[in-house]
MIVEX-559213 format. One line per 8 residues: number of its first residue (from 1); their letters; for each residue z, y, x of N, C-alpha, C. Coordinates in steps of 0.001 Angstrom, whole numbers, plus 524288, in hexadecimal, padded with zeros to 5 digits. Atoms other than C-alpha are relative to their C-alpha. Layout:
// MIVEX-559213
NUM	a	Z Y X Z Y X Z Y X | ...
// end
This chain:
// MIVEX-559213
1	xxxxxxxx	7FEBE 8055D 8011D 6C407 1F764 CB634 804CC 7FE39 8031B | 7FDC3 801E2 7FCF6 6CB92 1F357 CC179 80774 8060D 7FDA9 | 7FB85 7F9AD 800B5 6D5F7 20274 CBDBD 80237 7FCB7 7FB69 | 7FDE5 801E3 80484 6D8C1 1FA9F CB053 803AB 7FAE9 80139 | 7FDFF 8056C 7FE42 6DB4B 1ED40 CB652 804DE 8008C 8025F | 7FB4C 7FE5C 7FD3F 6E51B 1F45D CC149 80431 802DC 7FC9A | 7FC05 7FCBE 803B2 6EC0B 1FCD2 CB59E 80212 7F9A4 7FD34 | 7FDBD 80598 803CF 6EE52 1EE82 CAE18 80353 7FF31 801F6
9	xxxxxxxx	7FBF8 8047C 7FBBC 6F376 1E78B CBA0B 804EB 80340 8023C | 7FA6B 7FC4B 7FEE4 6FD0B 1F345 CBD56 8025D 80299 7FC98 | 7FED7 7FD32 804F1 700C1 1F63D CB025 806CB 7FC4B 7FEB1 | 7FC1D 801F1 7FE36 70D21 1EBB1 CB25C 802DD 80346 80366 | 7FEFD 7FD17 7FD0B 71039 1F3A3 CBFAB 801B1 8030A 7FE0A | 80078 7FB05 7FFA6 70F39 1FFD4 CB9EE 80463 7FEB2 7FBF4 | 7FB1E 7FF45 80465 71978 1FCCD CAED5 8057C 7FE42 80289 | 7FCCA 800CC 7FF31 7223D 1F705 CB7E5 80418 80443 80396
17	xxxxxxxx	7FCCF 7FCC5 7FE48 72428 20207 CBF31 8005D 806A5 7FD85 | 7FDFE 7FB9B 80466 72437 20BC1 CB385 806D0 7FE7A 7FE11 | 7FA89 8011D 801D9 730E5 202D6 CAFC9 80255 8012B 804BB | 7FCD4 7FE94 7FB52 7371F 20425 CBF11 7FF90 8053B 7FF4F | 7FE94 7FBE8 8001A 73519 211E8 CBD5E 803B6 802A1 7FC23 | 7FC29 7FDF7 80463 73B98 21357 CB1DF 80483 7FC75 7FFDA | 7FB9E 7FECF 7FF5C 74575 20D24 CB5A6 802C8 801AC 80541 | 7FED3 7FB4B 7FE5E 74655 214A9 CC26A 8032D 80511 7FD8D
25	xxxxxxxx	7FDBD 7FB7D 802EA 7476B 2208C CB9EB 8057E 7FF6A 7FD1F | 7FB18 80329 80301 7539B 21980 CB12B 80386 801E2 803C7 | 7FCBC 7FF82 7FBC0 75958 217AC CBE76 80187 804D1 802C2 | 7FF38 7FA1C 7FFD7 7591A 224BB CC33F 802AF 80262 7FD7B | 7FC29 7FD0A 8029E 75FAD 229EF CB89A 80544 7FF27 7FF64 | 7F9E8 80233 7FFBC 76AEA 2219B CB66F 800BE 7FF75 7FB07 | 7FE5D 800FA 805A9 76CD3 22470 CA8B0 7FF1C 7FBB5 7FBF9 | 80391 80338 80404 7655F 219D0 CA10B 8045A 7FC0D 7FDCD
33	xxxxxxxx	7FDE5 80385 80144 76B74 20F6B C9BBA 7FC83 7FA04 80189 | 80155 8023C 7FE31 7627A 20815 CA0C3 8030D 7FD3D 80746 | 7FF1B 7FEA1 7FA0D 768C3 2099C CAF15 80394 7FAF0 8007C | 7FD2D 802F8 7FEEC 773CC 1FF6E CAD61 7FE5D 7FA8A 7FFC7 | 80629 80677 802F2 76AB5 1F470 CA700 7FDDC 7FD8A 80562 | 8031D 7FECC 7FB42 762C3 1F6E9 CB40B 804F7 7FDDE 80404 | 7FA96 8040A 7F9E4 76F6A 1F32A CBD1D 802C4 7FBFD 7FEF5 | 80065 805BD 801C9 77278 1E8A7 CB3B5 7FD90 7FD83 8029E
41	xxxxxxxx	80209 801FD 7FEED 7677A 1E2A6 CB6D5 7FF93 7FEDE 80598 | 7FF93 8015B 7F8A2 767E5 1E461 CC67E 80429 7FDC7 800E5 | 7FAA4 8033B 7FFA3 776B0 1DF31 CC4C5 7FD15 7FACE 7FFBE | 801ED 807AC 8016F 76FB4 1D15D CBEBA 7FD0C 7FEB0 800B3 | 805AF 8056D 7FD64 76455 1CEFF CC508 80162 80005 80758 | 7FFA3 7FEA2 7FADF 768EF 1D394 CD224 805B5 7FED3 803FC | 7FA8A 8025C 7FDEF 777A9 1D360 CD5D2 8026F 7FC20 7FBB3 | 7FC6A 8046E 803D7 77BED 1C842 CCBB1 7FF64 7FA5F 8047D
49	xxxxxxxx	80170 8046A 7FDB2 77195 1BE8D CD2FD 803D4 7FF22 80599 | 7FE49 80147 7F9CE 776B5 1C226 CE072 805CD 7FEC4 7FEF9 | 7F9BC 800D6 7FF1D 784C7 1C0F8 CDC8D 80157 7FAD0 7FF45 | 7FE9A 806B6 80223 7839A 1B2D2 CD74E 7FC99 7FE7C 804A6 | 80200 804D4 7FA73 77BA2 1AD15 CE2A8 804B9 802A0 804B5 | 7FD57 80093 7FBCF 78669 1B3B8 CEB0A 80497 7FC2F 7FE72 | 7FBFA 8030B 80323 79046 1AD53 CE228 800D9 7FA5C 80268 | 80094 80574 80187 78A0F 1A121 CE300 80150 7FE07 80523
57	xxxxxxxx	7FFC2 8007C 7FA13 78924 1A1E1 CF2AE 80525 7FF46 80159 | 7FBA1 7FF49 7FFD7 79697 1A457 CF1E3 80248 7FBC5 7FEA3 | 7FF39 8058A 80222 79A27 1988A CE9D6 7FEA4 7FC85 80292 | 80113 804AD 7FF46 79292 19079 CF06B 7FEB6 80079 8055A | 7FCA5 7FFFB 7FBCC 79800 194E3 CFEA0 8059C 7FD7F 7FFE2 | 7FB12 80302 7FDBB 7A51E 192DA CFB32 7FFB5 7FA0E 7FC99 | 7FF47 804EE 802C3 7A1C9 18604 CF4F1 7FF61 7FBDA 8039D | 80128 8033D 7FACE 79A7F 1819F D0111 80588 7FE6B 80416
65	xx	7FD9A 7FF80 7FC7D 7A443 1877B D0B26 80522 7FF63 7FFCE | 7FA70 7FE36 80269 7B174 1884C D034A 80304 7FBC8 7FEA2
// end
């Protein structure tokens, strides 16, 4: 009873890291076409944000100080 209940509730888990592994494996190889998609995405969720709040810091240093 309780073996069915724990397979349900980790049946989310368990797919999420069937997808990280596969794309592990992707990564590893290099070839995919998937691979560039993948650094797309770390470009725009990751260095876009930080470049516009430095932007902005920037702007609104020399707006203060300037």
């Amino acid at each position: 009873m309780y073996g069915a209940a724990f397979a349900w509730l980790l049946r989310p888990i368990r797919e999420v890291e069937r997808e990280a592994e596969h794309l592990r494996e992707i990564e590893s190889k290099g070839d995919s076409g998937e691979t560039p998609f993948i650094v797309m995405l770390g470009l725009i969720f990751f260095l876009l944000p930080i470049g516009v709040v430095m932007g902005l810091l920037a702007f609104g240093a020399a707006w203060l100080f300037g």
